[in-house]
VODREN-618594 format. One record per residue (C-alpha): x, y, z. Coordinates in Angstrom, 2 decimals, m for minus. Layout:
// VODREN-618594
{{X; Y; Z}} ...
END
This chain:
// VODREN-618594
{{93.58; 111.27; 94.54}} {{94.71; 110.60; 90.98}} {{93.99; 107.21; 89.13}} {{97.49; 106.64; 88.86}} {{97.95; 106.61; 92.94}} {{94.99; 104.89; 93.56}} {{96.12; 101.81; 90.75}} {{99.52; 102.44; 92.31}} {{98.40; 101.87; 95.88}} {{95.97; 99.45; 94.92}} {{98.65; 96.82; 93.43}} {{100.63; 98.01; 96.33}} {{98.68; 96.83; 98.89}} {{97.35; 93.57; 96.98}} {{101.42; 92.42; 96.33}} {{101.93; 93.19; 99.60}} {{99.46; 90.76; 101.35}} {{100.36; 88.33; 98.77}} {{103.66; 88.46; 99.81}} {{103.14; 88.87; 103.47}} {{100.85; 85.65; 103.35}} {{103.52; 83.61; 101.49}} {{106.23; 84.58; 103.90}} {{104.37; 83.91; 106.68}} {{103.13; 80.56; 105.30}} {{106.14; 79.99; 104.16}} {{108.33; 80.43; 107.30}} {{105.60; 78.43; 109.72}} {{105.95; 75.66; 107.10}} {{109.66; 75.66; 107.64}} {{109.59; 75.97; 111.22}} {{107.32; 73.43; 112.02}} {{109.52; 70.91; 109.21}} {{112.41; 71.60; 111.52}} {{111.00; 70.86; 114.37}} {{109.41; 67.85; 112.73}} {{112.87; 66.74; 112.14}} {{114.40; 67.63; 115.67}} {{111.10; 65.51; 117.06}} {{111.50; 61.92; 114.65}} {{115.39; 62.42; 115.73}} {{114.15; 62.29; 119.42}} {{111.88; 59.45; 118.98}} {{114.14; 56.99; 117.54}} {{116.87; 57.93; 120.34}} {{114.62; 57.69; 122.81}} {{113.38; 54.43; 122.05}} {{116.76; 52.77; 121.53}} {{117.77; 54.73; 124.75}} {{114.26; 52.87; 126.08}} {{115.15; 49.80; 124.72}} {{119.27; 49.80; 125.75}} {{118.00; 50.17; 129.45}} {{115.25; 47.28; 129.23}} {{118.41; 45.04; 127.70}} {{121.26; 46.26; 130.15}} {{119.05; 46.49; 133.00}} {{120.59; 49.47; 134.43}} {{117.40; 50.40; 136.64}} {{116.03; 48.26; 139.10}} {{112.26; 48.14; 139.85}} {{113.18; 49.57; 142.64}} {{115.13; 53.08; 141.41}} {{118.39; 51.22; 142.24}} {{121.48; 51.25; 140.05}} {{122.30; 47.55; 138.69}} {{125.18; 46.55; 136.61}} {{126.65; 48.59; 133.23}} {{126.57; 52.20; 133.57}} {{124.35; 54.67; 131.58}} {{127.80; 56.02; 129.85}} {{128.45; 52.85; 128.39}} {{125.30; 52.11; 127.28}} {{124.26; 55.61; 126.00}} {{127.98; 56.89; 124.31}} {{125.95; 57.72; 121.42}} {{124.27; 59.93; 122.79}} {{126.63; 62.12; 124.76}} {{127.63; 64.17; 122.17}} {{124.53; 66.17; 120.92}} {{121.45; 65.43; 123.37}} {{120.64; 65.61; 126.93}} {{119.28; 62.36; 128.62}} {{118.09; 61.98; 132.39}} {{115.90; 59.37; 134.03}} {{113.98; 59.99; 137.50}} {{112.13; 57.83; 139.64}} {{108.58; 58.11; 140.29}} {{109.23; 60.45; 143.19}} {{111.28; 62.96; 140.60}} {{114.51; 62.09; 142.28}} {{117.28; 62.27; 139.37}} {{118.67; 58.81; 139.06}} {{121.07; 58.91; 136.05}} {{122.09; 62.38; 133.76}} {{124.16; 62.19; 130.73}} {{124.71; 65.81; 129.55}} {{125.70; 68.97; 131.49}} {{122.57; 70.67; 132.12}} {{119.93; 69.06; 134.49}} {{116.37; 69.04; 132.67}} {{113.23; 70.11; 134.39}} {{110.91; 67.87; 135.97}} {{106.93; 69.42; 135.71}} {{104.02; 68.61; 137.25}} {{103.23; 66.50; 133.55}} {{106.51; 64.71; 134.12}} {{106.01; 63.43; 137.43}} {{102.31; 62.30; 136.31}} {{104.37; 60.66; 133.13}} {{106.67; 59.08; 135.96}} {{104.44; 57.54; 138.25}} {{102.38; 56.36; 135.27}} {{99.03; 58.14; 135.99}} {{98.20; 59.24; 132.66}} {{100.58; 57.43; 130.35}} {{101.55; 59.07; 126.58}} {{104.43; 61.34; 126.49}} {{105.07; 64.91; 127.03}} {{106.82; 66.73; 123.90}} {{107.87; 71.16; 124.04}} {{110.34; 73.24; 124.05}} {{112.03; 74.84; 127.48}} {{114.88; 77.04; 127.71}} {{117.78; 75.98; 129.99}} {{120.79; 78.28; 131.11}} {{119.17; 80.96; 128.40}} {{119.79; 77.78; 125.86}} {{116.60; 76.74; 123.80}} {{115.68; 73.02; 124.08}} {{113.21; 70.39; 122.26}} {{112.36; 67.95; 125.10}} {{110.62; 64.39; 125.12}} {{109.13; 62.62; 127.77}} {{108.45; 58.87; 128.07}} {{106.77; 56.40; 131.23}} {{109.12; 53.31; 131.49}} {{108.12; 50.17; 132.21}} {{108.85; 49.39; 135.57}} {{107.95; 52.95; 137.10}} {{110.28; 56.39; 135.99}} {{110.60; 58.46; 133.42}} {{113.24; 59.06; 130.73}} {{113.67; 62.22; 129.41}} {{115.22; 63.65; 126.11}} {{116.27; 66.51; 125.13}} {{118.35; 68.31; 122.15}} {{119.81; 72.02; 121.36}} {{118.33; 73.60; 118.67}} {{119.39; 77.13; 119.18}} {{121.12; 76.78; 115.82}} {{117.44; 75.39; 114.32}} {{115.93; 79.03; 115.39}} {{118.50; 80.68; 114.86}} {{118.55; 78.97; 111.30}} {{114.52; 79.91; 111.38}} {{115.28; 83.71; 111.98}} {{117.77; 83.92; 109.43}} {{115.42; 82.57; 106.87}} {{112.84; 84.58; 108.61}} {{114.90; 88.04; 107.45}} {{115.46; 86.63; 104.01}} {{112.00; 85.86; 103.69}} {{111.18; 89.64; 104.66}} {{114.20; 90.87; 102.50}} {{112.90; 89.16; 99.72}} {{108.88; 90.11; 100.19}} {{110.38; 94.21; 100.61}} {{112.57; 93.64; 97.20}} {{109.08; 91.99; 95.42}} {{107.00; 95.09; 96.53}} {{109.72; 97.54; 95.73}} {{109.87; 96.13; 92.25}} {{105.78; 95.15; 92.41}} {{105.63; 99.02; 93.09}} {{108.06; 99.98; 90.11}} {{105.67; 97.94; 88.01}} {{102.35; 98.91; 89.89}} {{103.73; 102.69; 88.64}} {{104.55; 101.81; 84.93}} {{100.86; 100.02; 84.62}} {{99.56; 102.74; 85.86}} {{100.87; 105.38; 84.03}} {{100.47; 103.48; 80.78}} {{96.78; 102.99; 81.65}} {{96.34; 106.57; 83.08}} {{98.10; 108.53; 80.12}} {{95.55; 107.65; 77.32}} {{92.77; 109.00; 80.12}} {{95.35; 111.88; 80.40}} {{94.69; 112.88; 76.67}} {{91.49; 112.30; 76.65}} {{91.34; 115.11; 79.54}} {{92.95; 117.23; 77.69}} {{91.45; 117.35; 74.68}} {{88.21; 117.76; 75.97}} {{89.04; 120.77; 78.20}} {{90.94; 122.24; 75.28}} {{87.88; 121.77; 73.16}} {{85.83; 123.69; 75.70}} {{88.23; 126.29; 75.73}} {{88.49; 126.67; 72.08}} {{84.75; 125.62; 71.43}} {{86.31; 123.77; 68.48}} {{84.72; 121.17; 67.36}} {{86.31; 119.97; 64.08}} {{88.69; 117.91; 66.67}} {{88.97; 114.14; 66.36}} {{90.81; 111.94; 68.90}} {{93.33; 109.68; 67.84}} {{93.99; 107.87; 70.93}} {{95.77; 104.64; 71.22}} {{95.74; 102.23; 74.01}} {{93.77; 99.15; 75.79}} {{90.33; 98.37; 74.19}} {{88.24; 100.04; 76.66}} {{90.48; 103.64; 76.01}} {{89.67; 103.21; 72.16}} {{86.18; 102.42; 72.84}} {{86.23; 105.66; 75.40}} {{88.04; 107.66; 72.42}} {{85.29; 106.64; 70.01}} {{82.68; 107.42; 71.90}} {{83.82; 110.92; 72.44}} {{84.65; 111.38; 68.85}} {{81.14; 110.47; 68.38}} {{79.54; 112.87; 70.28}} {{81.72; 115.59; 69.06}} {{80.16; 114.42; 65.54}} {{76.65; 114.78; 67.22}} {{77.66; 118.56; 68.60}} {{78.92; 120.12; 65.39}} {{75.62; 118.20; 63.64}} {{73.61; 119.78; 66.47}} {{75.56; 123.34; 65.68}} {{75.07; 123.00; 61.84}} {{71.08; 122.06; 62.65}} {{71.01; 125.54; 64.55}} {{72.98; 127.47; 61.96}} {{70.65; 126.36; 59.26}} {{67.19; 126.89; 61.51}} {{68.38; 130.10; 62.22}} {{68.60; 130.68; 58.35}} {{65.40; 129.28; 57.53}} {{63.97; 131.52; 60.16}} {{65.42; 134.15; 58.78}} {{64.10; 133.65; 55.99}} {{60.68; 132.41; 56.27}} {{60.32; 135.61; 58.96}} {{61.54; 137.76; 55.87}} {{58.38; 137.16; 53.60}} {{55.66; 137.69; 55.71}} {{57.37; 140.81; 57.40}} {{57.81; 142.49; 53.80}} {{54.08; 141.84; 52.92}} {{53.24; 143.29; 56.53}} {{55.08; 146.59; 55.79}} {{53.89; 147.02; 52.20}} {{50.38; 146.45; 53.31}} {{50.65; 149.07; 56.23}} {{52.60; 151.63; 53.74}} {{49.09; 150.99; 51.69}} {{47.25; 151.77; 54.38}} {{48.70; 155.00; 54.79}} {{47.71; 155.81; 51.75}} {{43.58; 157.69; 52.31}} {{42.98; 156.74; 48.49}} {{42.04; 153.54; 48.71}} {{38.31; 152.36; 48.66}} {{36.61; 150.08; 51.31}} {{36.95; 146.75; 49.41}} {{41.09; 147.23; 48.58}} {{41.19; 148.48; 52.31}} {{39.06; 145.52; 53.82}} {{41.59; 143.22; 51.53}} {{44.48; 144.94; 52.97}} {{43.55; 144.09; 56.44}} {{42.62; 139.94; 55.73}} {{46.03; 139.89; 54.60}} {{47.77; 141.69; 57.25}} {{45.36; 139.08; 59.73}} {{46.65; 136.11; 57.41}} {{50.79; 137.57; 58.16}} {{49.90; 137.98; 61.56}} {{48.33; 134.21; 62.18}} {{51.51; 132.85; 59.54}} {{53.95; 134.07; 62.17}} {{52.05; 132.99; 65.17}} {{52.19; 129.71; 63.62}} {{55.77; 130.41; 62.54}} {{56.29; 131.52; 66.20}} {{55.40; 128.14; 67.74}} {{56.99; 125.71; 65.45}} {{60.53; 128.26; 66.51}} {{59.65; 126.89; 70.42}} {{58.97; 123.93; 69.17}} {{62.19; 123.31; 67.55}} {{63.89; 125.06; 70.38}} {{62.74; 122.41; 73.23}} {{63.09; 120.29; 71.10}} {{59.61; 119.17; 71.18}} {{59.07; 117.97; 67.57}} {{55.47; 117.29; 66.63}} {{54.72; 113.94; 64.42}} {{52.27; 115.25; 61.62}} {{50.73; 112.78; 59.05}} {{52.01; 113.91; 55.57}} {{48.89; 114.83; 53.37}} {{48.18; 116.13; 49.37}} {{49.16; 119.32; 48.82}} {{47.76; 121.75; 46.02}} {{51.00; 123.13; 44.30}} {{48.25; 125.27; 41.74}} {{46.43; 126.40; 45.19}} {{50.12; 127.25; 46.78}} {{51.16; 129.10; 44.10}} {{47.96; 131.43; 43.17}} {{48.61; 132.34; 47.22}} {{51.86; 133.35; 47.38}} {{51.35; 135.51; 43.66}} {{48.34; 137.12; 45.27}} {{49.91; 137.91; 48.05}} {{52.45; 139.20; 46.33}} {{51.15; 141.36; 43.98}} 
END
């Protein structure tokens, strides 16, 4: 896989959780707001429904029906809620709506007052979606709330889909941008690729790079630009030690075959010859010696030698007797 898919992926995939985390955050924030809402609406209803039964006495202690009617006293609430109060046996005394809302096992416990607090969640009725509430009253009974909010989900989904419309445009265009970062930081790695296997090809090394882009890709650029310096050094160094080779192998290879061609010769006395054959031992050790500073140089195993004097006068009386 390239580095321009994997950066492409890679920004991909992070946008995308981002974006999948904020929608989801986002729309359980929402949800739970409305809701919120839907439940404060129910509890100040409820209590002024509470409170309009204490004043009008419309239940009895006893579960019986006393003067002014639930309708009159509850006209407010006809319109958009569902109310219903039961006895402590469950029995429906008065309903104000037109669906009948279910009485649980926690509503009957709420009724007869054995554990007190309230009961609060959502039921559906008739395939309708409702947020019910559930309080004791005071002299035995429950009264229960409830409200529609099909059009609060169905408010929920459509934000829901906008949400995910709008987290599939930010990756699309996350994506669009994930591919121009990437092929912006990819291209200046592109050249560099390039040049070097078109160097190896060519085994050119006058080349320099001139490559432009983020710090780190000049720094990258420089760096190879350096070590092509360091190559055509390292290919001059050879050129010339295979010159001074050649050359210091010359000398002591002429001397070798002019003192064999004298050898040949059956005129010479004992002393010339004897003189003939120290120097051809003196070649033969100068090349030896020769020979190993060659490996030396070619493992690269350079020896650290403490300068010391040297006798020019000494150097020079050599090489002339040698040479003549």
């Amino acid at each position: 896989m390239s580095l321009r898919t994997r950066l492409l992926l890679t920004t991909s995939a992070i946008v995308f959780v981002i974006v999948g985390a904020l929608s989801v955050g986002m729309s359980t924030i929402i949800s739970r707001q409305l809701i919120r809402e839907v439940d404060n609406t129910l509890d100040a209803r409820i209590e002024a429904i509470a409170a309009t039964l204490r004043e009008s006495r419309v239940i009895s202690p006893f579960g019986r029906r006393m003067r002014n009617p639930l309708s009159d006293a509850l006209m407010p609430t006809r319109f958009d809620t569902v109310t219903q109060v039961i006895d402590p046996a469950g029995t429906v005394i008065i309903a104000l709506g037109e669906v009948d809302l279910p009485i649980t096992q926690r509503v009957l416990d709420i009724a007869n007052n054995s554990e007190g607090g309230s009961a609060r969640f959502t039921t559906s009725i008739s395939g309708v979606r409702y947020r019910m509430l559930t309080i004791p009253l005071v002299n035995g009974g429950a009264l229960q709330l409830a409200k529609d909010i099909s059009e609060i989900e169905q408010a929920q989904q459509r934000i829901r889909m906008r949400l995910i419309a709008t987290g599939v445009i930010g990756i699309f265009v996350a994506a669009i941008a994930g591919w121009w970062v990437a092929r912006r930081t990819a291209k200046p790695i592109q050249q560099l690729a390039d040049a070097a296997e078109r160097i190896a090809l060519t085994q050119n090394l006058d080349t320099t790079l001139d490559i432009h882009g983020d710090r780190e890709i000049e720094q990258l650029a420089e760096s190879f630009n350096t070590m092509l310096s360091a190559l055509r050094l390292s290919g001059e160094q050879q050129k010339q030690l295979v010159q001074d080779a050649s050359h210091e192998l010359r000398t002591p290879l002429t001397s070798l075959r002019a003192n064999t061609e004298l050898l040949e010769r059956n005129t010479l006395d004992a002393p010339t010859r004897d003189a003939i054959l120290r120097d051809i031992r003196a070649e033969v050790d100068e090349l030896t010696s020769l020979s190993s500073e060659l490996s030396a140089l070619a493992s690269d195993q350079r020896l650290i030698e403490e300068p010391s004097a040297v006798d020019l006068g000494e150097v020079a009386t050599e090489v002339a007797t040698r040479a003549s």
